[in-house]
C-alpha positions in Angstrom: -6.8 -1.9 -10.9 -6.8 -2.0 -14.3 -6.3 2.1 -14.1 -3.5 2.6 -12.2 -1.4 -0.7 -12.7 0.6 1.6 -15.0 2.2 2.8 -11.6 4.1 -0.2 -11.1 6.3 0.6 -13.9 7.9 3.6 -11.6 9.1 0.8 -9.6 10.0 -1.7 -12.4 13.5 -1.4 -11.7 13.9 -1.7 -7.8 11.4 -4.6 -8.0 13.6 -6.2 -10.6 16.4 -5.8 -8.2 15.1 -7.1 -5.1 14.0 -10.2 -7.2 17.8 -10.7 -7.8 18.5 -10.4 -4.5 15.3 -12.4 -3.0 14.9 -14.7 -5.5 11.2 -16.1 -3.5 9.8 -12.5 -3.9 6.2 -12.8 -5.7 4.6 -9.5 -7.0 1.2 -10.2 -6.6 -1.3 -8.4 -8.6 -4.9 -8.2 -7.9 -7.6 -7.0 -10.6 -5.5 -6.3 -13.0 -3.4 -8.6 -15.5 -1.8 -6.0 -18.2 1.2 -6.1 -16.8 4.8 -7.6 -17.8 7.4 -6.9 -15.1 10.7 -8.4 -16.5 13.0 -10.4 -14.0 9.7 -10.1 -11.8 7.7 -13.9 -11.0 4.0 -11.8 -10.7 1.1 -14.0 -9.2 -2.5 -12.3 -10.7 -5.5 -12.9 -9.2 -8.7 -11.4 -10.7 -10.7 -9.2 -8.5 -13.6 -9.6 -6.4 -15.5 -8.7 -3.8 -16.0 -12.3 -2.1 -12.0 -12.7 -2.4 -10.5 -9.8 -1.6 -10.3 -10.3 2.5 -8.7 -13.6 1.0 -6.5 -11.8 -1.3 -5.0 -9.1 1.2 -4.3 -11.3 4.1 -1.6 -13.3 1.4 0.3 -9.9 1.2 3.3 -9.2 3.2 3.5 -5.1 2.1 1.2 -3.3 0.6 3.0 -1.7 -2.0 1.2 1.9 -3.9 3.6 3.2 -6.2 2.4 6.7 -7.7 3.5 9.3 -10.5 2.7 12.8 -8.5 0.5 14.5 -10.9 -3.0 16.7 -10.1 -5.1 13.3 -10.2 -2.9 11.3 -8.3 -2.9 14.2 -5.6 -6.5 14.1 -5.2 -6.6 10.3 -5.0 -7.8 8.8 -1.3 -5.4 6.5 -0.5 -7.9 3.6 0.0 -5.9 1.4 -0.8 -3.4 2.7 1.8 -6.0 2.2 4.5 -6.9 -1.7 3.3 -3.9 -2.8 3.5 -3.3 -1.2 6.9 -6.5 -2.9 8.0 -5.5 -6.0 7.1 -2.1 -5.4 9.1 0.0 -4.6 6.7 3.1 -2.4 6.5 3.2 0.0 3.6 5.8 1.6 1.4 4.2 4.5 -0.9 4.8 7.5 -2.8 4.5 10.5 -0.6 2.1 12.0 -2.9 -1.1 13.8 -1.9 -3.4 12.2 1.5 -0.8 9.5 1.3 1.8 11.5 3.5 -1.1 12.0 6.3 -2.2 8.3 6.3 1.3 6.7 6.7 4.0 8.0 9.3 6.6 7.6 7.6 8.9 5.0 9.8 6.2 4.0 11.7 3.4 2.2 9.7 5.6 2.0 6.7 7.5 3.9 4.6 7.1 7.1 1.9 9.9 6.5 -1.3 10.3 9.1 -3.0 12.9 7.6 -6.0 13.8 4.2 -7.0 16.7 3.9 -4.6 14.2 4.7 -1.7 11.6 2.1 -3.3 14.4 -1.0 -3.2 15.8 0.0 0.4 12.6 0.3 2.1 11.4 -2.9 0.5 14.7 -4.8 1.4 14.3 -3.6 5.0 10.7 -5.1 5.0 11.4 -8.3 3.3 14.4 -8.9 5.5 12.9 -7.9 8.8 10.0 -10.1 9.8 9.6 -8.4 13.2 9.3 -4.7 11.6 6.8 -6.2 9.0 4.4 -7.5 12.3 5.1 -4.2 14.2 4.7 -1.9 11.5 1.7 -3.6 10.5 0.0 -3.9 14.3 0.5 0.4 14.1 -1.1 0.5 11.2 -3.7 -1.6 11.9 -4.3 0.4 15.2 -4.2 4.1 13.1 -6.6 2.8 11.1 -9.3 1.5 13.9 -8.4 5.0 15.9 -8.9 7.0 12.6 -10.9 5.5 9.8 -13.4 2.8 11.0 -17.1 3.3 10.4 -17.5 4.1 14.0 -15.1 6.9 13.9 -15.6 8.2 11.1 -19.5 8.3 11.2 -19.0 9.9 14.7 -17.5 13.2 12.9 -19.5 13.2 10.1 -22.6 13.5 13.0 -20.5 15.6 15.3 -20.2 18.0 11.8 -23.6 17.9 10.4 -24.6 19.3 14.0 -22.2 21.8 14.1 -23.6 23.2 11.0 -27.1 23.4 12.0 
């Protein structure tokens, strides 16, 4: 979003990187264009409700870079859980409910410092088959613990537990 696409400057210089090395990697940004990413070839797409299914499922990994500050750490990790929907594998900044939606390893990746950023990304772009598994775990985490179902199932089984 146009609020937080200041976070992909923490990972300006692995991204640059990784574009050297891959030169077909695409940065694609969605809902947000105020961004200039040297060395980087960035695809934007403007945001909207009727595209956004659309505009997830031409991802490969869900990338959420963020600065760990008192906002960030109270921030949902939505965006965690849409790309894991979508089947996605995720690399992210262990900051706040980030670090108890993704298993690090498993569904994708924490990374911590710029180093971390560029070899968890390399592993991803390189490895089709962890991409598809990492993304069919995350997928399933998120049907097991986030879907309406679910999570309208607690909120009943808590409302009840109060009265």
């Amino acid at each position: 979003s146009a609020t937080t696409v200041s976070y992909l400057d923490l990972i300006r210089v692995p991204l640059a990187r990784l574009a050297q090395r891959f030169p077909a990697l695409r940065l694609r940004v969605v809902g947000a264009d105020a961004v200039d990413l040297e060395g980087i070839q960035i695809e934007f797409a403007v945001w909207s409700l009727d595209s956004e299914v659309e505009d997830l499922k031409s991802f490969d990994i869900g990338l959420m870079p963020m600065p760990d500050d008192p906002w960030t750490r109270g921030k949902g990790g939505y965006k965690l859980l849409q790309y894991m929907a979508m089947g996605l594998p995720v690399v992210t900044s262990p900051v706040g409910v980030n670090q108890q939606i993704v298993d690090d390893g498993k569904v994708g990746f924490w990374a911590r410092s710029p180093n971390e950023w560029e070899e968890r990304l390399a592993l991803l772009i390189q490895d089709s088959h962890l991409r598809l598994e990492m993304g069919r775990r995350g997928r399933a985490v998120v049907e097991a613990e986030y879907a309406l179902d679910v999570s309208s199932r607690r909120l009943v089984e808590q409302m009840q537990a109060l009265l």
